[in-house]
Backbone as CSV, one residue per row, in Angstrom:
resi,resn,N_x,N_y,N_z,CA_x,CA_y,CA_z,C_x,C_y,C_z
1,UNK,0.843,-1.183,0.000,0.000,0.000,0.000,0.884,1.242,0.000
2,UNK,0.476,2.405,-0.942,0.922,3.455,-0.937,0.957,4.427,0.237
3,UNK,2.052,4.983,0.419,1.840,5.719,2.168,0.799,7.063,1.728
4,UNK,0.298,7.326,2.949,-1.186,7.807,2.838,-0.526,9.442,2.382
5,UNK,-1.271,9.923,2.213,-1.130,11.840,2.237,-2.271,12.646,3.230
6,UNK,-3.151,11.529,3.495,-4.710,11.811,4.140,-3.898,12.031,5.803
7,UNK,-5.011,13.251,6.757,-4.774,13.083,7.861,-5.192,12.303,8.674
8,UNK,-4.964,11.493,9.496,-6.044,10.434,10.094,-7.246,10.807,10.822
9,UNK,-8.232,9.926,10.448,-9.679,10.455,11.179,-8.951,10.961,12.915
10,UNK,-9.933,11.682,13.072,-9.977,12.322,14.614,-10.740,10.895,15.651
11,UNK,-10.885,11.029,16.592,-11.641,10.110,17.140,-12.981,10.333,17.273
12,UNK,-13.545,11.482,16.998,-14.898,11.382,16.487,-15.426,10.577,15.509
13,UNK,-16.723,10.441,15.391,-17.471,9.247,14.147,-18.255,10.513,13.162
14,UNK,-16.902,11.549,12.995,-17.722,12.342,12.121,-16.779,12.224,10.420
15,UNK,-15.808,11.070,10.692,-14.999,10.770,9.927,-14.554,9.412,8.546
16,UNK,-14.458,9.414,7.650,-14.427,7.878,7.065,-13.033,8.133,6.369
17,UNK,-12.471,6.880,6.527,-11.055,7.096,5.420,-10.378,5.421,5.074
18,UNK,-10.311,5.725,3.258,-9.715,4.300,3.505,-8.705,3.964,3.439
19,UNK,-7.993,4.792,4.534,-6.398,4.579,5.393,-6.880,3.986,6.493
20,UNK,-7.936,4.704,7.314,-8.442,3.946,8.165,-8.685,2.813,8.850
21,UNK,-7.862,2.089,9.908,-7.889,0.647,10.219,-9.462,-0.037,10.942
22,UNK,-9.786,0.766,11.795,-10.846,0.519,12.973,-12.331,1.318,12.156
23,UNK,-13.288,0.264,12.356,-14.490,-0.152,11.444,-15.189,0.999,11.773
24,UNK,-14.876,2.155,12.845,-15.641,3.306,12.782,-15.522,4.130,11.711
25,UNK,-14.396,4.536,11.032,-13.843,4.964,10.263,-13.265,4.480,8.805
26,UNK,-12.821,3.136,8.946,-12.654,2.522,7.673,-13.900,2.875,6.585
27,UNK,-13.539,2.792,5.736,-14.216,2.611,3.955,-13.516,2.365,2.862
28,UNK,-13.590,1.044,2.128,-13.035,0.336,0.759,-12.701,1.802,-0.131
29,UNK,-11.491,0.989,-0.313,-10.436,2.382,-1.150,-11.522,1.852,-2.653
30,UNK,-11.596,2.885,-3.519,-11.965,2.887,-4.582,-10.799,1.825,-5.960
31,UNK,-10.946,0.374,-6.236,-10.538,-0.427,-7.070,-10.367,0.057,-8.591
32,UNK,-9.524,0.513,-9.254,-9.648,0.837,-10.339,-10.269,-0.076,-11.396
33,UNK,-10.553,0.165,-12.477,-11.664,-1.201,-13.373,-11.055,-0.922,-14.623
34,UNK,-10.341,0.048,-15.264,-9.600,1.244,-16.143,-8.470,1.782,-16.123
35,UNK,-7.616,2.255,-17.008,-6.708,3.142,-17.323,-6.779,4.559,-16.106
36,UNK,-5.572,4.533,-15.852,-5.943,5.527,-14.097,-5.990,6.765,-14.795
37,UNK,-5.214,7.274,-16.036,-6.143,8.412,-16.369,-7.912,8.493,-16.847
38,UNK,-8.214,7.592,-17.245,-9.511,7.697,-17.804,-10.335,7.691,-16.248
39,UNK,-10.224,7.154,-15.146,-10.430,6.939,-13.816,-10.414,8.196,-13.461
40,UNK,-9.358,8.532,-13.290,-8.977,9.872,-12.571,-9.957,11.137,-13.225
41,UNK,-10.252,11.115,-14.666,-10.355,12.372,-15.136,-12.566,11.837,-15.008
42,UNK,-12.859,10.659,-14.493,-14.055,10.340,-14.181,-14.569,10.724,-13.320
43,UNK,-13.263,10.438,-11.842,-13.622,10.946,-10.609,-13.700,12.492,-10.598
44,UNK,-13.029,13.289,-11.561,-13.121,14.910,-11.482,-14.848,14.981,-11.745
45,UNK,-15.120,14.205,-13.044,-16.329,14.881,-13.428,-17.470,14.396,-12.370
46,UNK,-17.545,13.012,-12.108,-18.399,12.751,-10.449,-18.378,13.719,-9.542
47,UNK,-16.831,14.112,-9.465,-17.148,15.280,-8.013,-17.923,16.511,-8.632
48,UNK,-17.577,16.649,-9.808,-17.963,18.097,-10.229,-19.633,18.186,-10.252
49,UNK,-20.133,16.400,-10.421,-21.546,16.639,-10.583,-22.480,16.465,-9.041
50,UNK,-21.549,16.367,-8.020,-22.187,16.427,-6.956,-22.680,17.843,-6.357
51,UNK,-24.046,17.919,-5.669,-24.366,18.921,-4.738,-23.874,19.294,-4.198
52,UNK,-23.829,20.746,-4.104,-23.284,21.511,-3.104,-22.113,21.523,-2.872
53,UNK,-20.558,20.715,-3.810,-19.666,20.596,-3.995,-18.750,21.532,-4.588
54,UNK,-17.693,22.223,-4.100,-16.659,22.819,-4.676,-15.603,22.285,-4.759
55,UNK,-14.933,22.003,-5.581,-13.128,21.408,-5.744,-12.652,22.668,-5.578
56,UNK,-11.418,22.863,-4.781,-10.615,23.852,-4.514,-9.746,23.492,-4.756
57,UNK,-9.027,22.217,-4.791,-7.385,22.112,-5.210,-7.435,20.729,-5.672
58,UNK,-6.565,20.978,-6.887,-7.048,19.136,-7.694,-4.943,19.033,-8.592
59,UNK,-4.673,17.842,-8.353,-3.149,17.778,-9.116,-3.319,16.857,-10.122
60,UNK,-2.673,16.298,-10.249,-2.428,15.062,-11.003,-2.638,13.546,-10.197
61,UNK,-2.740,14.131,-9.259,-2.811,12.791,-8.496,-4.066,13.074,-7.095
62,UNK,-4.147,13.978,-6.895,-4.953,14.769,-5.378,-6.527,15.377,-5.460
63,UNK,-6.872,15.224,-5.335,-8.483,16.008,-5.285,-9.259,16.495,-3.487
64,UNK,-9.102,17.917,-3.651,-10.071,18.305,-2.526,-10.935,19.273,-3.254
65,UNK,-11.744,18.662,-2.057,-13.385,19.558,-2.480,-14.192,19.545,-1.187
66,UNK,-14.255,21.175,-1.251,-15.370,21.422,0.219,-17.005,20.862,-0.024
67,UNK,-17.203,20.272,0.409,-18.753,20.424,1.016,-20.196,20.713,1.252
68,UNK,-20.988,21.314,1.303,-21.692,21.940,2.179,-22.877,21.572,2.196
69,UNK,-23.266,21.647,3.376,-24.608,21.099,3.894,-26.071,21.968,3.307
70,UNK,-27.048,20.911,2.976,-27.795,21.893,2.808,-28.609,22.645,3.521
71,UNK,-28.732,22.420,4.849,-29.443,23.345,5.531,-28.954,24.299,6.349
72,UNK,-27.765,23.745,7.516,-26.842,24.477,8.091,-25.771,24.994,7.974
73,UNK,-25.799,24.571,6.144,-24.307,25.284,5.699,-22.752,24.728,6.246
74,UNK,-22.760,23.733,7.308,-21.284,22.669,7.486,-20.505,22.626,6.407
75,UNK,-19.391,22.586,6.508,-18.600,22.670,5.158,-17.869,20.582,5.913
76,UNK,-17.845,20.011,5.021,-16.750,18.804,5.057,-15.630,18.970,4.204
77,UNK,-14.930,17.665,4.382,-13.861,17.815,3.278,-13.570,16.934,2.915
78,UNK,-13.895,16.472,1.423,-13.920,15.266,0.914,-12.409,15.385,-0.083
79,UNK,-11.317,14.365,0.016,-10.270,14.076,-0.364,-9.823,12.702,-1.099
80,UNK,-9.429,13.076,-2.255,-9.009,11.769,-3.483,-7.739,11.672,-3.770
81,UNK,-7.209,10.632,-3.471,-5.898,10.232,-3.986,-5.464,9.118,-5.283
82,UNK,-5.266,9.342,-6.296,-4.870,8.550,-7.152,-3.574,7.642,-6.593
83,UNK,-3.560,6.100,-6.400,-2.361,5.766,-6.422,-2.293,4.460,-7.216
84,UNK,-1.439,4.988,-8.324,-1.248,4.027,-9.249,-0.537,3.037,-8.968
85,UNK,0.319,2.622,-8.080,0.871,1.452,-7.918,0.354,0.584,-7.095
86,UNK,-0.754,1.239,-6.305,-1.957,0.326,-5.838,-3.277,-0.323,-7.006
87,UNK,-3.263,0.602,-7.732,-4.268,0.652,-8.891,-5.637,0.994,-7.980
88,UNK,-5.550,2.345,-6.944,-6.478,2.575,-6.234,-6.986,4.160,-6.327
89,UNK,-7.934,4.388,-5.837,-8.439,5.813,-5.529,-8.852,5.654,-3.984
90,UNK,-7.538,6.225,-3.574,-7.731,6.669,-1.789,-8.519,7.530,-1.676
91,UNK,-9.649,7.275,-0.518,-10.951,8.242,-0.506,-10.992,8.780,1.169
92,UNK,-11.086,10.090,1.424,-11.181,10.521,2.887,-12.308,11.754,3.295
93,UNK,-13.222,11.558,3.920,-14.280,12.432,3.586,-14.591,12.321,5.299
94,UNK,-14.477,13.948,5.583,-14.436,14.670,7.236,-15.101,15.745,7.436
95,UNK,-16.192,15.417,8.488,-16.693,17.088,8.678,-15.245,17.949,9.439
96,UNK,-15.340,19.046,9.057,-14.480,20.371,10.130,-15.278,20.589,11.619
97,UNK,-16.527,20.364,11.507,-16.981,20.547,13.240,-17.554,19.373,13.764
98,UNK,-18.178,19.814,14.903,-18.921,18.570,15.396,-18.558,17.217,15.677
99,UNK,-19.258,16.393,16.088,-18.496,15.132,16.837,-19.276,14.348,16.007
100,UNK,-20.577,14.463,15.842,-21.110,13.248,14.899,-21.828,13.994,13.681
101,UNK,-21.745,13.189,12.349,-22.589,13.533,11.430,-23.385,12.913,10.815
102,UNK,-24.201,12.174,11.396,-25.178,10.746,11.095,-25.062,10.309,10.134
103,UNK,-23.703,10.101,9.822,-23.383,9.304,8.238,-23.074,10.010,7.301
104,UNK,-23.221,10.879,7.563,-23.305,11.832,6.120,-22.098,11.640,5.230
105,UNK,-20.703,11.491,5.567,-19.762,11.069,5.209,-19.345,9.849,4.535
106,UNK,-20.129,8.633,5.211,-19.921,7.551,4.539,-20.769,7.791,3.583
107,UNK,-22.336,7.691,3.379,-22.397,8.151,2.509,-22.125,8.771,1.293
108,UNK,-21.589,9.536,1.448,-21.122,10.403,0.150,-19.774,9.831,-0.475
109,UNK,-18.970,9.097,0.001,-18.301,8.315,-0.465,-18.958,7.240,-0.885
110,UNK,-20.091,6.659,-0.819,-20.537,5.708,-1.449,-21.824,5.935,-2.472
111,UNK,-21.859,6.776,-2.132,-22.652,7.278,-3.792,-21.377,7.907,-4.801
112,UNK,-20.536,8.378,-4.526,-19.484,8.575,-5.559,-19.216,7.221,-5.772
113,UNK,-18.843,6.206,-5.021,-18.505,5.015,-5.552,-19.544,4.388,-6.408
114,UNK,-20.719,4.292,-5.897,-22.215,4.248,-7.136,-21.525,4.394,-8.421
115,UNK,-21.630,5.986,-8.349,-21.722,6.704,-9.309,-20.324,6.422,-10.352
116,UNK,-18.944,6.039,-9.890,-17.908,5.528,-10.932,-18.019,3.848,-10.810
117,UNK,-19.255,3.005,-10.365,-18.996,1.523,-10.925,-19.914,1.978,-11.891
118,UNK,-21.375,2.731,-11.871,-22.011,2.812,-12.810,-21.459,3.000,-14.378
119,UNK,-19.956,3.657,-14.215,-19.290,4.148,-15.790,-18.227,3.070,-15.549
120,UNK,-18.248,2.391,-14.913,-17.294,0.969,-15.066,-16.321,1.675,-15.188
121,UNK,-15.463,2.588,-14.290,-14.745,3.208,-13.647,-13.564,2.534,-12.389
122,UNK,-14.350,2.002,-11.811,-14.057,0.978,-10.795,-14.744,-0.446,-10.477
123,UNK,-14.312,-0.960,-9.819,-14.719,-2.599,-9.575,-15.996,-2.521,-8.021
């Protein structure tokens, strides 16, 4: 496994990452199914088509994108790592406040994951 770039969840359960060892926090790294550019430039357009989503800083290999809630305005921070010698997409998705976010996090990593097996993107 590629060494992480992600910060590790906090000990709150307002956190998911799949660096993550302990089942509060763990979530399946994204399996590539494709060519990691055709992958990579999939996962841009998934994030881009999510709600309430901004990408603020994206590389060749990195993707962040704030958040936001729709009612109270919470910002999270959902984070993508391309690592090709895993043939993976490292996924880390954290609220900034609060101690719990009734899922909201896992979630949204798993409708992005939906959303790239649907384009046979990933496995």
């Amino acid at each position: 496994m590629s060494p992480s770039q992600f910060r590790p969840c906090p000990d709150t359960p307002n956190c998911v990452s799949s660096d993550a060892r302990d089942a509060v926090h763990q979530v399946a790294a994204f399996d590539l199914a494709a060519d990691a550019d055709v992958v990579w430039a999939g996962v841009h357009a998934a994030v881009r088509a999510m709600s309430r989503v901004r990408i603020v800083a994206v590389t060749n290999e990195r993707l962040h994108a704030e958040c936001h809630s729709a009612v109270f305005g919470f910002v999270d921070d959902l984070e993508l790592e391309l690592r090709i010698k895993d043939r993976q997409v490292a996924v880390r998705s954290a609220a900034r406040t609060g101690r719990w976010d009734l899922g909201v996090n896992r979630r949204r990593v798993e409708r992005l994951r939906t959303a790239l097996r649907v384009e046979r993107l990933i496995h």
